[in-house]
C-alpha positions in Angstrom: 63.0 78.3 110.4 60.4 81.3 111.0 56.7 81.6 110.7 55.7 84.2 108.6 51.6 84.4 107.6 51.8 80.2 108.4 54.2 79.5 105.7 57.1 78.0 107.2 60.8 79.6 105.5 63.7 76.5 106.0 66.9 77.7 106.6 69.9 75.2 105.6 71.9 76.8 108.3 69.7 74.7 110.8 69.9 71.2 109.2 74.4 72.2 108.9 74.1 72.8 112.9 72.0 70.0 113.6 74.3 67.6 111.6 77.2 69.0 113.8 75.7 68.8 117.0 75.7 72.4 117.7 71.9 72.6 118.3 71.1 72.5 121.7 68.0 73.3 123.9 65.0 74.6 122.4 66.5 75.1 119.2 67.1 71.9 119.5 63.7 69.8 120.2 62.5 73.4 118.1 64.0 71.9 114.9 63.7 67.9 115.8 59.8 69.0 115.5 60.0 70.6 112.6 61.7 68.1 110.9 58.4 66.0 111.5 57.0 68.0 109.3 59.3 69.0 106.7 60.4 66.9 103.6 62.6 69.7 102.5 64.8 69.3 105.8 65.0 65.9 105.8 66.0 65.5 102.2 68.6 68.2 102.8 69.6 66.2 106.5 70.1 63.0 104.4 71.8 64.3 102.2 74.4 66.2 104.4 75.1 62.9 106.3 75.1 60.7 103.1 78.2 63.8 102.3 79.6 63.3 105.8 79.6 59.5 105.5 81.0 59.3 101.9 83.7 62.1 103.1 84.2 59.7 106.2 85.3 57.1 103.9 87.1 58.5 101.5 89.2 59.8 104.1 89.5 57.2 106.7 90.4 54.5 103.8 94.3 53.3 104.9 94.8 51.5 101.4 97.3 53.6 99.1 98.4 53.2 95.9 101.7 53.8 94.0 102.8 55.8 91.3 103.9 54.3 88.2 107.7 54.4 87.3 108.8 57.6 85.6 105.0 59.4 86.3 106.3 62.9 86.4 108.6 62.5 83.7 105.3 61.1 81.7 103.0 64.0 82.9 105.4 66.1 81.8 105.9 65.3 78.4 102.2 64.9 77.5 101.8 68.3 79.7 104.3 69.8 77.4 103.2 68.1 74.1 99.7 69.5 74.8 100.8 72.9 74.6 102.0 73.2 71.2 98.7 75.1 69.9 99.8 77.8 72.2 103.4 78.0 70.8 102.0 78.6 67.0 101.9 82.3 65.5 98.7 81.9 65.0 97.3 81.0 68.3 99.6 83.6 70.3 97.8 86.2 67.9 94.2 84.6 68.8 95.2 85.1 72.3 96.2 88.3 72.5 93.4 89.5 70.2 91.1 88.0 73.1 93.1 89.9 75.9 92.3 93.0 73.8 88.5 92.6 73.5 88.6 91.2 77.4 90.5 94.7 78.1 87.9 96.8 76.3 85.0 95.2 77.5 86.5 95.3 81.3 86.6 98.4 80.4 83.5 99.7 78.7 81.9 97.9 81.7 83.8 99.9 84.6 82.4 103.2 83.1 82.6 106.1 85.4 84.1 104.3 87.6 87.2 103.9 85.8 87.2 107.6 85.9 88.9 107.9 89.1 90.8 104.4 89.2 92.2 103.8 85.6 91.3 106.8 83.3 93.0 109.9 85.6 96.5 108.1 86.3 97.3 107.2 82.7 96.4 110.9 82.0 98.7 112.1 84.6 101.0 109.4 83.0 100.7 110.9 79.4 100.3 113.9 80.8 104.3 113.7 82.4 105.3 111.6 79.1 104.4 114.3 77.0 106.0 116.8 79.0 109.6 114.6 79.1 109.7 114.7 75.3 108.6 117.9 74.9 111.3 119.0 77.0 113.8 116.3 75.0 112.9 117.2 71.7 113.4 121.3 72.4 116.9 120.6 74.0 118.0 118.4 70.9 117.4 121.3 68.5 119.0 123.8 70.9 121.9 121.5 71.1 121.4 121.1 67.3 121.5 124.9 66.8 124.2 125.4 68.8 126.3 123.0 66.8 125.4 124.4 63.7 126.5 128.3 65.0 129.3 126.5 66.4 130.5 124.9 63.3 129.7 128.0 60.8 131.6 130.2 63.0 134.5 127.8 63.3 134.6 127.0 59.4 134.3 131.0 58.6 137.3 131.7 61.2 139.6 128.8 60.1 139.2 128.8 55.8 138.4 132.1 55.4 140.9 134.4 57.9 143.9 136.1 56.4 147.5 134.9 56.4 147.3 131.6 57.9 145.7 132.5 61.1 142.5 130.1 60.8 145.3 127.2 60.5 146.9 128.9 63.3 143.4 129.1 65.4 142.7 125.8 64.5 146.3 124.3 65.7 145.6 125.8 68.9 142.3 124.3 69.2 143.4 121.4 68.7 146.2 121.5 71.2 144.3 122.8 73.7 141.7 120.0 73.1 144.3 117.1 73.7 145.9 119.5 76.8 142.9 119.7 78.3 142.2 116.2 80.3 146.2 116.0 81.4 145.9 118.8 83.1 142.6 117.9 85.1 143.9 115.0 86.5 147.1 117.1 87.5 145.0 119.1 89.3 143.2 115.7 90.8 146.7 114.4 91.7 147.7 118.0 93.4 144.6 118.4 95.5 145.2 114.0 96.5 148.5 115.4 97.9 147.1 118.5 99.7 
């Protein structure tokens, strides 16, 4: 409570302290006179204790009561039957339609300062994406080329070489192909031993 121009400004904060005791001294008889004088605060003062006694009461009463038989198992079927709205197409669809518009409009809202706090990392984020497929998409049509060289040169040796030697070639590719893992794990087994 101030005087400003002889118009007397209530502050609740007073009439809280007063209630719990923590006026003392001059702020004390300071706001016991004012109180003579102020319907505001003692309104406000009555009402706080009213609270205080009502909260006393409820509180303080030793009586209790007892659940009924089966309660949770009761709450929890109604709690679970009055969720099927929320389990239909149509509703999950109405929700997520809402998200959506609460998204935008967060959004819209945020304006420049999303800038710096949404906006920039999901470029950066798109930004990397990008460059990951990019990078994917050229090495599957250098792997595809390759394949395609690889498979033209192997078809023109094999069908189309003189006197057998493509089947020859071939044979030999083949062998080598199957030879190839027995002897990697011989030389795994011979450097075990070493």
């Amino acid at each position: 409570m101030t005087d400003t121009n002889h118009e007397v400004v209530c502050q609740l904060e007073d009439v809280a302290a007063y209630v719990d005791g923590e006026l003392t001294g001059a702020a004390l008889e300071d706001f016991e006179a004012h109180l003579r004088s102020c319907g505001a605060c003692v309104d406000e003062l009555r009402t706080q204790r009213q609270l205080l006694c009502t909260l006393d009461v409820a509180f303080n009463d030793s009586r209790s009561f007892e659940l009924p038989r089966e309660f949770s198992r009761v709450v929890t079927a109604r709690a679970e039957s009055d969720l099927s709205g929320v389990r239909r197409k149509r509703e999950r669809g109405r929700a997520l339609k809402l998200c959506a518009a609460l998204a935008l409009t967060s959004f819209a809202l945020m304006g420049a300062a999303a800038q710096g706090v949404v906006i920039d990392p999901l470029r950066s984020v798109f930004r990397v994406t990008n460059i990951l497929l990019d990078f994917a998409g050229r090495a599957a049509l250098d792997l595809a080329e390759t394949v395609t060289v690889f498979v033209r040169v192997f078809t023109r040796a094999v069908f189309f070489a003189p006197h057998g030697i493509g089947l020859l070639f071939l044979i030999a590719l083949l062998f080598s192909t199957l030879l190839l893992p027995f002897l990697i794990a011989r030389y795994h087994r011979a450097q075990t031993v070493e």
